[in-house]
Backbone and ligand atoms as CSV (ligand in chain L), in Angstrom:
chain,resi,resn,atom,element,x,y,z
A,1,UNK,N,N,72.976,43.869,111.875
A,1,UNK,CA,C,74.433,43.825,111.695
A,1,UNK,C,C,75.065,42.947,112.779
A,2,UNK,N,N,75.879,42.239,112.573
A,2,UNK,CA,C,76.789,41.241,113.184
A,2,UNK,C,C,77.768,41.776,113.842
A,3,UNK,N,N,77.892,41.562,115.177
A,3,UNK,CA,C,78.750,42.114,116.299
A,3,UNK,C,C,80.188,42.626,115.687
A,4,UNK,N,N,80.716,41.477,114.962
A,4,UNK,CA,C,81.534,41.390,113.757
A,4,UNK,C,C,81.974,41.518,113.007
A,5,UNK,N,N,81.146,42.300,112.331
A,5,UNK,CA,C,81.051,42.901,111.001
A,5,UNK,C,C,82.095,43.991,111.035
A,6,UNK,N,N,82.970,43.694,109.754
A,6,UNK,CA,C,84.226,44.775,109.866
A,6,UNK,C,C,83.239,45.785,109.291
A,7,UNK,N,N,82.264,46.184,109.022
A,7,UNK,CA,C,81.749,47.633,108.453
A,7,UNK,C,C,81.243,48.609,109.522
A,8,UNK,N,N,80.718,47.832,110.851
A,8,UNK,CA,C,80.607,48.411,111.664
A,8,UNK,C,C,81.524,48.380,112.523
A,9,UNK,N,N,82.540,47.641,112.644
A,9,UNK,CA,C,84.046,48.353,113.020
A,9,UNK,C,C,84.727,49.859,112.421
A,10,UNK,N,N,84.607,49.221,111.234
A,10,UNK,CA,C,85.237,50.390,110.626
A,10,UNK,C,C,84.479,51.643,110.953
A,11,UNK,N,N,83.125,51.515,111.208
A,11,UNK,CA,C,82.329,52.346,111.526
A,11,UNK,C,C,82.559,53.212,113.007
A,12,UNK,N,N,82.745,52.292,113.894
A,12,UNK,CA,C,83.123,52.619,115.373
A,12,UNK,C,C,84.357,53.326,115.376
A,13,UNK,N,N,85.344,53.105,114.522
A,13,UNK,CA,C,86.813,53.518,114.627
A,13,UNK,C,C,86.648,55.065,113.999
A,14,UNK,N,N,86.063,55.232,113.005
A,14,UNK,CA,C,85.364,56.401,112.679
A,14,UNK,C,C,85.112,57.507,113.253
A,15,UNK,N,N,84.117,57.235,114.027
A,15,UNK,CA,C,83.240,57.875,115.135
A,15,UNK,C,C,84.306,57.981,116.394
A,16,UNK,N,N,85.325,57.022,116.921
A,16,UNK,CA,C,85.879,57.420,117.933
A,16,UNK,C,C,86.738,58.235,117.297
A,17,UNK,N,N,87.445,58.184,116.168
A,17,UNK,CA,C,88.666,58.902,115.822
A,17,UNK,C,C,88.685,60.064,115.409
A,18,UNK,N,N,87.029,60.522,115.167
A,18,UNK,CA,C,86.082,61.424,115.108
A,18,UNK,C,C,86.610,62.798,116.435
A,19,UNK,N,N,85.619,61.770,117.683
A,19,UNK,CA,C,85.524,62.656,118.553
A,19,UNK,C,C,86.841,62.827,119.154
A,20,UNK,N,N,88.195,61.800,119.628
A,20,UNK,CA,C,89.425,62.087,119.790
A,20,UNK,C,C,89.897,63.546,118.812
A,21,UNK,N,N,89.478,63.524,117.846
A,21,UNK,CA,C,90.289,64.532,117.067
A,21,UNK,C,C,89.755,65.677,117.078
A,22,UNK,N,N,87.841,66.115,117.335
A,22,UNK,CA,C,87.468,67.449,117.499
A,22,UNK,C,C,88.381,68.245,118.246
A,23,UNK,N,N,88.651,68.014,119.537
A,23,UNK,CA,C,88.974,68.787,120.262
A,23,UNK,C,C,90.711,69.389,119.776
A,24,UNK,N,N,91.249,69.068,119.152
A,24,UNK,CA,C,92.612,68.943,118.405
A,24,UNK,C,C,91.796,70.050,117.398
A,25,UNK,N,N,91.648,70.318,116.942
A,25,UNK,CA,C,91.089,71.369,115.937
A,25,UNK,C,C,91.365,72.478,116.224
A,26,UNK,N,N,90.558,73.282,117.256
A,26,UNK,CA,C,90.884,74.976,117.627
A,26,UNK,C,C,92.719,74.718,118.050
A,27,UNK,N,N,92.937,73.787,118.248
A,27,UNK,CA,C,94.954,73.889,118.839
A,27,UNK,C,C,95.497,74.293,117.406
A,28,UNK,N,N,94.622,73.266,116.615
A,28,UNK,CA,C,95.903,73.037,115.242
A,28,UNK,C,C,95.517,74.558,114.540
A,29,UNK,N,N,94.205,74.910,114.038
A,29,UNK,CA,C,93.976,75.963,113.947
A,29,UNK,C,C,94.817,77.259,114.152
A,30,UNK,N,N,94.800,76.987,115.138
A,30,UNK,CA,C,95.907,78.234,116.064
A,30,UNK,C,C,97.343,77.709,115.728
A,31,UNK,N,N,97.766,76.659,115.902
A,31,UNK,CA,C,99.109,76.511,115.876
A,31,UNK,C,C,99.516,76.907,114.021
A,32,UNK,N,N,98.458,76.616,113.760
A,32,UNK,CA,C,98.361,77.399,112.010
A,32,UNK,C,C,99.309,78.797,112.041
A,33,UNK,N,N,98.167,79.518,112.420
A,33,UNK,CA,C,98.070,80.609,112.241
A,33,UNK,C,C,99.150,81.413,113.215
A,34,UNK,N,N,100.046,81.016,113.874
A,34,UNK,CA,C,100.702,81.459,115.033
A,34,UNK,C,C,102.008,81.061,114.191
A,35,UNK,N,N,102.085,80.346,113.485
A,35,UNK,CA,C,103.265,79.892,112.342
A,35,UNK,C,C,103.229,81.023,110.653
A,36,UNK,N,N,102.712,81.873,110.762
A,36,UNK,CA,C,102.408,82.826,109.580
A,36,UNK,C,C,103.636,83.256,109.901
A,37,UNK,N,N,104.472,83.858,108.709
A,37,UNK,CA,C,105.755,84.518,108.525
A,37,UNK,C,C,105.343,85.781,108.644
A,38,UNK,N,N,106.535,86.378,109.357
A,38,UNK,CA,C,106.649,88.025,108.960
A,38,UNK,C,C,106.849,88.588,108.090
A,39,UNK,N,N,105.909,89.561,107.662
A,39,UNK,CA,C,106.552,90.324,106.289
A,39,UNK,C,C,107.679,91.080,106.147
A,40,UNK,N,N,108.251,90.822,104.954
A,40,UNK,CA,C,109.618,91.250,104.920
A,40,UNK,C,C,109.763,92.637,104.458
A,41,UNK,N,N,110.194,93.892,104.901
A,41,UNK,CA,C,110.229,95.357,104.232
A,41,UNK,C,C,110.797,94.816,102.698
A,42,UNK,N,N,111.479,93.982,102.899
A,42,UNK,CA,C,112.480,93.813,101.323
A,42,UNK,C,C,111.295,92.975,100.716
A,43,UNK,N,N,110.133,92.394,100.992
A,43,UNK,CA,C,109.324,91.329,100.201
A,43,UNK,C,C,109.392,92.423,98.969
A,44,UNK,N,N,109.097,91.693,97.954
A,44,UNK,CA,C,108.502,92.893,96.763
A,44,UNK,C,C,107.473,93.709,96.825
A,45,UNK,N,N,106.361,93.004,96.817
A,45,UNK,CA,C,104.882,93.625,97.084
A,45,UNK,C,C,105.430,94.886,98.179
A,46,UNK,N,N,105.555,94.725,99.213
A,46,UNK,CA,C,105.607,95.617,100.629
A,46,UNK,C,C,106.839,96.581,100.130
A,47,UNK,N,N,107.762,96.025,99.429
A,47,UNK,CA,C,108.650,97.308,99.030
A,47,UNK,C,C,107.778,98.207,98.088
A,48,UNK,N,N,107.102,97.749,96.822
A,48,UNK,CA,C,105.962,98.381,96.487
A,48,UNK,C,C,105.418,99.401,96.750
A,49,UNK,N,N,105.106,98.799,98.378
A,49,UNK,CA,C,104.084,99.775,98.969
A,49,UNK,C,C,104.209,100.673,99.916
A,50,UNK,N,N,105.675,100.361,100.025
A,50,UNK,CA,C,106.540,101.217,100.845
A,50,UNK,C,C,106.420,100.767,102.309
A,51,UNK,N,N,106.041,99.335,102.851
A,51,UNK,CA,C,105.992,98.953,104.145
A,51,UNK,C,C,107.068,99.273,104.658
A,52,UNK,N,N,107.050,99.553,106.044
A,52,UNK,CA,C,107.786,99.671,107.148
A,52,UNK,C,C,106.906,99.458,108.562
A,53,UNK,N,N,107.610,98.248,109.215
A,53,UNK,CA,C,107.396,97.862,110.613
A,53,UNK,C,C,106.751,98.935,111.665
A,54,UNK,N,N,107.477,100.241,111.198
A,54,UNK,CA,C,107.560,101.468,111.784
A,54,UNK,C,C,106.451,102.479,111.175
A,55,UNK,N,N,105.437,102.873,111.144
A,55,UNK,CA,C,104.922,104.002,110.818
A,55,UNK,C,C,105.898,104.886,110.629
A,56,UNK,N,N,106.756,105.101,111.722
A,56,UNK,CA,C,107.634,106.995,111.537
A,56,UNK,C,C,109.156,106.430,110.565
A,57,UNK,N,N,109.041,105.429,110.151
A,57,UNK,CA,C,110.199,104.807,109.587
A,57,UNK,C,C,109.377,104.956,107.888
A,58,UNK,N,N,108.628,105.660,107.579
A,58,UNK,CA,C,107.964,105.612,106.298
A,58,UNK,C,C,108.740,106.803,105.735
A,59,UNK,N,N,109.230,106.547,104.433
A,59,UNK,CA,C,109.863,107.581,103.422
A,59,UNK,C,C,108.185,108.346,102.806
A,60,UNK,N,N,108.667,110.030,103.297
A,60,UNK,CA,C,107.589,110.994,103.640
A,60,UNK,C,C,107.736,111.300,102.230
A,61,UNK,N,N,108.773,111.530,101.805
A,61,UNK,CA,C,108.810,112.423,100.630
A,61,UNK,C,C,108.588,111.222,99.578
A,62,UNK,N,N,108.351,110.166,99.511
A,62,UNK,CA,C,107.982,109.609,98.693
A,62,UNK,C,C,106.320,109.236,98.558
A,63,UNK,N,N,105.825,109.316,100.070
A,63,UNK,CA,C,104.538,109.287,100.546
A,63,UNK,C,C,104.193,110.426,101.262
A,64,UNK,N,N,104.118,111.145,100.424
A,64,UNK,CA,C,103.517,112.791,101.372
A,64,UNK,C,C,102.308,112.908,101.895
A,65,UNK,N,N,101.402,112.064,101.213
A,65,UNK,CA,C,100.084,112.166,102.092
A,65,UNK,C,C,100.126,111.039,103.557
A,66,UNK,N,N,101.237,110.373,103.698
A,66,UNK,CA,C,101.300,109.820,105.166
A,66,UNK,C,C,101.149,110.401,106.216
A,67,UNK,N,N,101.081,110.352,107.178
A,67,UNK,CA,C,100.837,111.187,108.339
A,67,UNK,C,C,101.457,109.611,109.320
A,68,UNK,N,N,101.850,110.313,110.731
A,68,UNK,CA,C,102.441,109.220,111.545
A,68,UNK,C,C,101.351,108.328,112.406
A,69,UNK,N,N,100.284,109.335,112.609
A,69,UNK,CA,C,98.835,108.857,113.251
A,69,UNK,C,C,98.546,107.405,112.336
A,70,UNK,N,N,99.120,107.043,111.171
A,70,UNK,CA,C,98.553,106.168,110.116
A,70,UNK,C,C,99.348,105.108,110.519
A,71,UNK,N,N,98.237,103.860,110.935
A,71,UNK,CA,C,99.442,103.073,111.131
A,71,UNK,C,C,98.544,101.071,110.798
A,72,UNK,N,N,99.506,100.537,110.607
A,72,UNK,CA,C,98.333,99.108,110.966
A,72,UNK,C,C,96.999,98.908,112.026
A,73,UNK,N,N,97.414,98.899,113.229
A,73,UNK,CA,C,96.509,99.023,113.589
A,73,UNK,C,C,95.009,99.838,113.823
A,74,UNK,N,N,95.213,100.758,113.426
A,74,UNK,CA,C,93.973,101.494,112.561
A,74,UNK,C,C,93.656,101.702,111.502
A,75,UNK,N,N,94.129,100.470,110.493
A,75,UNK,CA,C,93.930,100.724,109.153
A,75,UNK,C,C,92.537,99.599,109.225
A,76,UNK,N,N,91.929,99.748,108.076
A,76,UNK,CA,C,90.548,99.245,107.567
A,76,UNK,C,C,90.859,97.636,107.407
A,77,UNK,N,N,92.546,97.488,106.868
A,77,UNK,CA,C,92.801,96.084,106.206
A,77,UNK,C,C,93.230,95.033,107.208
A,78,UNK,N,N,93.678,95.914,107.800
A,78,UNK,CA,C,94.314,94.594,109.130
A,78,UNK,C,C,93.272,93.879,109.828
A,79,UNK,N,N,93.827,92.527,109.798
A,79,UNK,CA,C,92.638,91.403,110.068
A,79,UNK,C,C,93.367,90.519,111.584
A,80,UNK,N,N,93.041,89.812,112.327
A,80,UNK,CA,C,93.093,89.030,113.602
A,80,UNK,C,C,92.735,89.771,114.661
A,81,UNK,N,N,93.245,89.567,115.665
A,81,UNK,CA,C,92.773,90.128,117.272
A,81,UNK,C,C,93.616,91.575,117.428
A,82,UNK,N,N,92.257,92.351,118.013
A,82,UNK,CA,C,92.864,93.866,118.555
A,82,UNK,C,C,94.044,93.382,119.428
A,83,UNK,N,N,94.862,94.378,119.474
A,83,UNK,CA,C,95.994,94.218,120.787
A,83,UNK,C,C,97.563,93.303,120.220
A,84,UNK,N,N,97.100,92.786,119.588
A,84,UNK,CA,C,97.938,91.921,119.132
A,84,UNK,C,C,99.197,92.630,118.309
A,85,UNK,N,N,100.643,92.151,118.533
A,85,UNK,CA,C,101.763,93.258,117.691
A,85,UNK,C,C,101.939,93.035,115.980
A,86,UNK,N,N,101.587,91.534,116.170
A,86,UNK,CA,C,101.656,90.997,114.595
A,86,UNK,C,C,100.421,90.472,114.445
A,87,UNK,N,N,99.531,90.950,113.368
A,87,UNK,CA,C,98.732,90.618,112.445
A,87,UNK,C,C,98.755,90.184,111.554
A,88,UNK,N,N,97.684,89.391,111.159
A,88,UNK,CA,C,97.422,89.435,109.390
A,88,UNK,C,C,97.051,90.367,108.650
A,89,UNK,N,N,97.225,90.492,107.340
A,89,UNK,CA,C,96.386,91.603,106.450
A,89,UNK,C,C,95.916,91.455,105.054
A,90,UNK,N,N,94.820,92.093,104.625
A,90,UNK,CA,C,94.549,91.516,103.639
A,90,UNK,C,C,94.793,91.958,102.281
A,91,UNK,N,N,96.003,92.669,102.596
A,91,UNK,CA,C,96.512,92.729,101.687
A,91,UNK,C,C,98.188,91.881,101.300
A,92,UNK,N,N,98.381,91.284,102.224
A,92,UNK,CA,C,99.606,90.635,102.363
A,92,UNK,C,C,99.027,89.030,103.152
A,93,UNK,N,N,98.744,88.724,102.417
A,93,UNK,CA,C,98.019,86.862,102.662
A,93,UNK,C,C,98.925,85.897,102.983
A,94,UNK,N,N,99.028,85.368,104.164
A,94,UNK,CA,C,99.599,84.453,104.803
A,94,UNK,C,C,100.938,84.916,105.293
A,95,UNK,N,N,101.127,86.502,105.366
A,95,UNK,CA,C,102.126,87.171,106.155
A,95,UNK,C,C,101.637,87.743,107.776
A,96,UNK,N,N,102.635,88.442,108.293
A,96,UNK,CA,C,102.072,89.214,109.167
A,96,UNK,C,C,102.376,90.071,109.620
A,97,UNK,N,N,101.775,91.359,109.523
A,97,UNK,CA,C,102.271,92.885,109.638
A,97,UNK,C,C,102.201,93.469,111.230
A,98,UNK,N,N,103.531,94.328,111.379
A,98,UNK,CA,C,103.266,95.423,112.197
A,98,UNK,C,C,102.569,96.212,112.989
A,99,UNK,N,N,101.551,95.899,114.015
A,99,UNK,CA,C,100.814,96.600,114.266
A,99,UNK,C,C,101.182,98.190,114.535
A,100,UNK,N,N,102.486,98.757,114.285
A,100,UNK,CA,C,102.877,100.036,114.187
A,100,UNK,C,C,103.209,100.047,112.603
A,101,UNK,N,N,103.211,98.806,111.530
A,101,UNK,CA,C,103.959,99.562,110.523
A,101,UNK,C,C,103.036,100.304,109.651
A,102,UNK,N,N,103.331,100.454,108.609
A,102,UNK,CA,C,102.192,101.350,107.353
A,102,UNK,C,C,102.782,100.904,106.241
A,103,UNK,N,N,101.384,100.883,105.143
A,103,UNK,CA,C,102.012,100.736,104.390
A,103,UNK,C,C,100.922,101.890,102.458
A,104,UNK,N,N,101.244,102.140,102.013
A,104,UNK,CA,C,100.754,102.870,101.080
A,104,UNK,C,C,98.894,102.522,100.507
A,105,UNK,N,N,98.791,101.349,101.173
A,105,UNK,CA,C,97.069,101.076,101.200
A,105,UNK,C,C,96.452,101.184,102.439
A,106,UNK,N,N,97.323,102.142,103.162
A,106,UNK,CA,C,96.070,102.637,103.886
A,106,UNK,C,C,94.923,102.977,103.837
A,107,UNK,N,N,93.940,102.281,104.628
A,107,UNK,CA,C,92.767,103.032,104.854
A,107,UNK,C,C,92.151,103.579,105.908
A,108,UNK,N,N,91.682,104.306,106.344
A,108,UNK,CA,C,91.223,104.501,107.901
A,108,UNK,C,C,90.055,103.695,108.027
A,109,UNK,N,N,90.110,103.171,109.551
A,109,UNK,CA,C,89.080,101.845,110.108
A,109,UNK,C,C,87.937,103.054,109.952
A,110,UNK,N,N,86.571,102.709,109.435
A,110,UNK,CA,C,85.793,103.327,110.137
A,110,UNK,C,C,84.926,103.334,111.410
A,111,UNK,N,N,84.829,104.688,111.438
A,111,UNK,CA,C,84.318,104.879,113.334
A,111,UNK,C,C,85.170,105.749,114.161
L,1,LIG,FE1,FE,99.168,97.857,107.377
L,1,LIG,FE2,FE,96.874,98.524,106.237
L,1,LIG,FE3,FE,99.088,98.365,104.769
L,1,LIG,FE4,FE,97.978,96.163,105.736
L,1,LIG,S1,S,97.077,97.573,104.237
L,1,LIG,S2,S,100.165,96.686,105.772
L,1,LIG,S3,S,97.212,96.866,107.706
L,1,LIG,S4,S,98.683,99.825,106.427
């Protein structure tokens, strides 16, 4: 190949624009996911299911088997990092829930 050759230019530009951009990945990644909306009590689905931000903010008499111990963060569905106040869940996709709220698909984490 010829010093010259726009194919191995194009080739080089590639490969650098390559490795410039790995490291940009885990940021954008994150800057993704750090941009997820909050779920709304009024969304439909979550009115549904009777979400509230609040575990003790849950209508009892409509959900009698609730208990206040029940909450996002010990449910089976909630997905991202322990500790964290807002999560994802998989039941509410590309939102992000309460780590105190509840919502009528509870499950208990097991363990
Ligand atoms: Fe919270 Fe679990 Fe309902 Fe998701 S499924 S909103 S984590 S209680």
């Amino acid at each position: 190949m010829h010093r010259h050759d726009p194919r191995r230019r194009r080739l080089i530009r590639l490969v650098v624009l390559g490795a410039a951009g790995a490291p940009l990945l885990p940021a954008l990644i994150g800057a993704a996911r750090a941009e997820l909306p909050k779920l709304e009590e009024s969304d439909p689905t979550a009115a549904a299911l009777g979400y509230k931000h609040d575990t003790n903010a849950v209508d009892q008499a409509k959900y009698p088997n609730h208990r206040p111990d029940q909450m996002c963060s010990n449910c089976n569905l909630i997905q991202g990092a322990e500790g964290e106040e807002w999560r994802p869940c998989a039941i509410f996709p590309g939102k992000l829930v309460h780590a105190n709220g509840w919502c009528a698909a509870w499950v208990k984490k097991p363990g």
